[in-house]
C-alpha positions as CSV (number, residue, x, y, z in Angstrom):
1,X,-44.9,111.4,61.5
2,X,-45.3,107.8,63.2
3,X,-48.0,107.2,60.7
4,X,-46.1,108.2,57.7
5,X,-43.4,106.0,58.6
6,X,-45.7,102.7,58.7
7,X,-47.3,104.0,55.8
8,X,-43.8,103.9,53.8
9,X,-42.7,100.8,55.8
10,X,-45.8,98.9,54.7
11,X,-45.8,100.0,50.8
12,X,-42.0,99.2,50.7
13,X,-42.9,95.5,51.9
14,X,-46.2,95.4,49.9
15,X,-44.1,96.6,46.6
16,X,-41.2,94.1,47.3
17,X,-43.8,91.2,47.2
18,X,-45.3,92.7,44.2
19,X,-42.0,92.7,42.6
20,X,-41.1,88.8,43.8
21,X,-44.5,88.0,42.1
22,X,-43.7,89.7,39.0
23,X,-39.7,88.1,39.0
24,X,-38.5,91.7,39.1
25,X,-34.8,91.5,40.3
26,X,-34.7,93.7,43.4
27,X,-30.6,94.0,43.5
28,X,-28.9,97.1,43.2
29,X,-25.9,98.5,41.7
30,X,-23.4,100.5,44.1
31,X,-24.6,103.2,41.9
32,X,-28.5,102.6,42.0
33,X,-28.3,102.3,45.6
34,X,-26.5,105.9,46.4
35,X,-29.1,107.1,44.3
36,X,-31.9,105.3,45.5
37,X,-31.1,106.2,49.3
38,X,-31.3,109.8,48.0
39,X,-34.4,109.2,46.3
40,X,-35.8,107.5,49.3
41,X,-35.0,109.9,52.0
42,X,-36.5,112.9,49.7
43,X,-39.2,111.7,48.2
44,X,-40.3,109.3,49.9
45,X,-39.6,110.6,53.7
46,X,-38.7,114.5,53.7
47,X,-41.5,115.4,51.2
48,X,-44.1,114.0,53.2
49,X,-43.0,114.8,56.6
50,X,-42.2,118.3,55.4
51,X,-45.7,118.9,54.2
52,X,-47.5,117.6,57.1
53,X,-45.1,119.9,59.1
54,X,-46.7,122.5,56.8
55,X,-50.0,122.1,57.3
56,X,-49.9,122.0,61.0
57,X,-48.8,125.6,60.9
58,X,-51.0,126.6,57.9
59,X,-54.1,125.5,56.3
60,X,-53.7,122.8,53.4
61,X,-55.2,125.1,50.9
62,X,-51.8,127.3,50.6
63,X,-49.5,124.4,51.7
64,X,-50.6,122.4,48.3
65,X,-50.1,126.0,46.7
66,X,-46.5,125.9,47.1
67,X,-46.0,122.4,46.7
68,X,-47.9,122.6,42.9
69,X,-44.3,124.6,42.3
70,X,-42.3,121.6,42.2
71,X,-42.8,121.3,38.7
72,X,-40.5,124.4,38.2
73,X,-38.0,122.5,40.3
74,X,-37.7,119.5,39.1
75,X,-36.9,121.5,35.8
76,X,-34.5,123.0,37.6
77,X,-32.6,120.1,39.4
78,X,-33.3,117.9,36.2
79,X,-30.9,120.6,34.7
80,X,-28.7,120.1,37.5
81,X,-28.4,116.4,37.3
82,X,-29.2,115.3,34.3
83,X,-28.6,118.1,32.2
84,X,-31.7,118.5,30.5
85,X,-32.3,121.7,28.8
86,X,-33.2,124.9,30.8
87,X,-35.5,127.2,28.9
88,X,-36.8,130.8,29.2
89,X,-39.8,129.4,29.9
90,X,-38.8,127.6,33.2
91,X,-37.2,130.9,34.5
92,X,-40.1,132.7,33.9
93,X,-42.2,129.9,35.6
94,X,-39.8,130.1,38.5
95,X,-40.6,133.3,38.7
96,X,-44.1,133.9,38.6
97,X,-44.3,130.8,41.0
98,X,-42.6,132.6,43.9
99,X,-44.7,135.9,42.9
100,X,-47.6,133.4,43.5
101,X,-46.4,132.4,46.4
102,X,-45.5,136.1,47.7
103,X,-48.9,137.1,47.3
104,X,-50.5,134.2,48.7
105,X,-48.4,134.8,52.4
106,X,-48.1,138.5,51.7
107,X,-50.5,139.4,54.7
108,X,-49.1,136.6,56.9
109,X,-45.7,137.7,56.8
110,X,-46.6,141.8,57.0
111,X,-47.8,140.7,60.3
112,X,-44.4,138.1,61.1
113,X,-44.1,139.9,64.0
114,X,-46.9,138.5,65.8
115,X,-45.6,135.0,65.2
116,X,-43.4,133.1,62.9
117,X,-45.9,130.3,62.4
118,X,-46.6,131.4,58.6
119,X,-43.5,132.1,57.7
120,X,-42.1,128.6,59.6
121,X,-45.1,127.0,57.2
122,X,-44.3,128.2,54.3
123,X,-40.3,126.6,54.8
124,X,-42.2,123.7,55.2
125,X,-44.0,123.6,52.1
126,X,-40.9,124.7,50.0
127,X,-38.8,122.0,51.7
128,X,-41.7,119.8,50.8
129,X,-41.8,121.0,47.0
130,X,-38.1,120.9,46.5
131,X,-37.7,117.7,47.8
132,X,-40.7,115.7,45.4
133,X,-38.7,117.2,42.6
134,X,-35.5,116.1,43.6
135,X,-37.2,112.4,44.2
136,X,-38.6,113.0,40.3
137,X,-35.7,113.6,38.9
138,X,-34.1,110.3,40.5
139,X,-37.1,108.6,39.5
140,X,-36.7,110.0,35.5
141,X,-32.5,108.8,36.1
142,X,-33.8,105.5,36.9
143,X,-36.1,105.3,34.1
144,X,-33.2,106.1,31.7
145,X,-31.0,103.7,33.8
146,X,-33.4,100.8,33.0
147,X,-33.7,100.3,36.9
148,X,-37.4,98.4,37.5
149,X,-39.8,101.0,39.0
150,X,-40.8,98.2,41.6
151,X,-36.9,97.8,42.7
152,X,-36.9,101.6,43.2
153,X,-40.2,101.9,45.1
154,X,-39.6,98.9,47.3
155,X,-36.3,100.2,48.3
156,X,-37.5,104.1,48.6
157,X,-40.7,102.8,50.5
158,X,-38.7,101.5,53.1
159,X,-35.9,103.7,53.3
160,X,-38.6,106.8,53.3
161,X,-40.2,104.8,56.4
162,X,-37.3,104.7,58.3
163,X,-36.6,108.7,57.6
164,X,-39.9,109.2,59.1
165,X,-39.7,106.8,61.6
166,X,-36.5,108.6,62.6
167,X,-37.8,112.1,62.6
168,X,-40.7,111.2,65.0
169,X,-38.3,110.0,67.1
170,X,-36.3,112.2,67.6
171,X,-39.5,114.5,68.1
172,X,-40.3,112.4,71.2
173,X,-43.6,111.0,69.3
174,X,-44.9,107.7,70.8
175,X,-44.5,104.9,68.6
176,X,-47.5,102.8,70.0
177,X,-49.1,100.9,66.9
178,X,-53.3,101.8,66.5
179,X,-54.4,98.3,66.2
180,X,-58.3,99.1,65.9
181,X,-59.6,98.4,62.5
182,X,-60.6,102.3,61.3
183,X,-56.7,102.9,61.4
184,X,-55.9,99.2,59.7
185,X,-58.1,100.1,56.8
186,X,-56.6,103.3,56.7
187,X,-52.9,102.3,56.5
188,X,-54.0,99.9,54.0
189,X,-55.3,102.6,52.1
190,X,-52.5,104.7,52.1
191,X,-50.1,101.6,51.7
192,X,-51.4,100.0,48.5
193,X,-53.8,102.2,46.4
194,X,-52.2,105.9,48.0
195,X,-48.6,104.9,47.6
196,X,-47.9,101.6,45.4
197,X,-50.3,102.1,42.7
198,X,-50.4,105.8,42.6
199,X,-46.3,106.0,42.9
200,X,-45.8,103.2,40.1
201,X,-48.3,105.3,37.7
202,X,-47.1,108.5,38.0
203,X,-43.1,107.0,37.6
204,X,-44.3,105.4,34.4
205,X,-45.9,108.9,33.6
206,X,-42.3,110.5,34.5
207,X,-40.8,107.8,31.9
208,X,-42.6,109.0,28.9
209,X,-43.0,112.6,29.4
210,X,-40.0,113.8,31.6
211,X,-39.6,114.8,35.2
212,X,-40.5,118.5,34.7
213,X,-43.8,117.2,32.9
214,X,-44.9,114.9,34.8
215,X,-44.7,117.3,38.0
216,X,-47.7,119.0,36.2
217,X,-50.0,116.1,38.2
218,X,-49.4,118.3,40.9
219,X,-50.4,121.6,39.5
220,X,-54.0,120.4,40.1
221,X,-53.8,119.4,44.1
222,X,-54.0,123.2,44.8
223,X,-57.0,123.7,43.2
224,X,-59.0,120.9,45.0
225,X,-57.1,121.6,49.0
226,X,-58.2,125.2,48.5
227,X,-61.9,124.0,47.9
228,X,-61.4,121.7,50.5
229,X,-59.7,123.7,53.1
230,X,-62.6,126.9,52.3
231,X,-65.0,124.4,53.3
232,X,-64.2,122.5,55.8
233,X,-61.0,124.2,57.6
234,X,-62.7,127.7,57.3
235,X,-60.1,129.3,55.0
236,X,-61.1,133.1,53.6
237,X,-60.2,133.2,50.0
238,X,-58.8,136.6,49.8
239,X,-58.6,138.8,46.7
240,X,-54.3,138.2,47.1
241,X,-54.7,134.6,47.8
242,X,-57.0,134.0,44.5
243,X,-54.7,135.9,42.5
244,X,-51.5,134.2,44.3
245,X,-53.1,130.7,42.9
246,X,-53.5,132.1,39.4
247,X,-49.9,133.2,39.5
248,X,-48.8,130.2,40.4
249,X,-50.6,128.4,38.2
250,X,-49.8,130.3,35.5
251,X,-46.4,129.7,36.0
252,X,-46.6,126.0,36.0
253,X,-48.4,125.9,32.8
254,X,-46.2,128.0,31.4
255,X,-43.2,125.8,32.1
256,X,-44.8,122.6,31.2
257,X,-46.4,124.0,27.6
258,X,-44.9,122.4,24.9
């Protein structure tokens, strides 16, 4: 959690220097900043600490499985919030998405009784999902707000870091900073090309398609981690898992056809 904090911490900074480049005004409203706390702490903070929770309790192949469902949120909480329109379309991709998801963990949490860590994973990754829609959404307010997408990142950035920051601590982690140069490369990785570039495309790709649209970048991830995860973390790709994915998937595609 230490790491995603500095991670955060350092694309906040990197963004606001980005911004004073660029002559962006990084000043909030009263407004903005209530909702850019909000935005910050979920998107930027909970999301990612929830889903490395996740994937210490289950392998990253299912974790990104549930998180690909956050398009179906965000449609959702977009309703909620912004009162965009709710169609038959996103029920039914709710729907099939928690099928998905059933199916996926079915055989996990037959045997619960042997140990919640599935179950306990699987909160994770929904906490996770939930909260990258709920930090979409904010980002698609914003847009329509006019607020700069480098004001907003700077600000989340940071205030995500601290959330992180604040979880570790209070999980006891030691905050001792990796100064050896495999980890600085790293953190710069994540910082500027992982965060900064990556957040300020896909918030541009939430301004001209929608919140529950652009959550469709994520229906892909569980396709690649379960690749991944089979080869190199040992997953078995069950008949109920496969089918779980396809459900899920389905569901996703179903909600973001036009």
């Amino acid at each position: 959690m230490v790491s995603v904090g500095w991670r955060m911490v350092a694309a906040g900074l990197l963004m606001m220097g980005w911004a004073h480049i660029r002559g962006v005004r990084l000043r909030l409203t009263a407004t903005d900043w209530r909702w850019t706390v909000l935005q910050g702490v979920a998107f930027y903070g909970l999301a990612f600490v929830a889903f490395y929770s996740a994937v210490r309790l289950i392998p990253s192949g299912p974790a990104a499985l549930v998180l690909s469902t956050s398009s179906v949120f965000a449609g959702l909480i977009g309703r909620a919030l912004l009162g965009t329109s709710l169609t038959r379309r996103h029920l039914a991709g709710l729907a099939l998405g928690i099928g998905g998801v059933a199916l996926v963990f079915a055989p996990d949490l037959a045997r619960l009784g042997e140990g919640p860590r599935a179950l306990e994973g699987l909160a994770w990754a929904a906490v996770s999902a939930v909260a990258a829609a709920l930090g979409t959404v904010i980002g698609a307010r914003h847009q329509a707000r006019g607020l700069a997408p480098e004001a907003a990142i700077a600000w989340g950035g940071l205030i995500g870091g601290i959330t992180a920051l604040t979880v570790a601590l209070l999980q006891g982690a030691p905050f001792a900073f990796d100064w050896s140069w495999r980890y600085g490369l790293s953190l710069a990785y994540l910082a500027l090309p992982a965060s900064c570039l990556n957040f300020l495309i896909y918030f541009d790709l939430v301004r001209r398609v929608g919140p529950g649209r652009a959550a469709y970048a994520m229906t892909l991830v569980p396709v690649v981690a379960l690749a991944l995860s089979w080869g190199f973390e040992g997953l078995l790709l069950t008949p109920a898992m496969l089918a779980g994915a396809g459900v899920i998937l389905c569901g996703n595609l179903l909600v973001l056809r036009r």
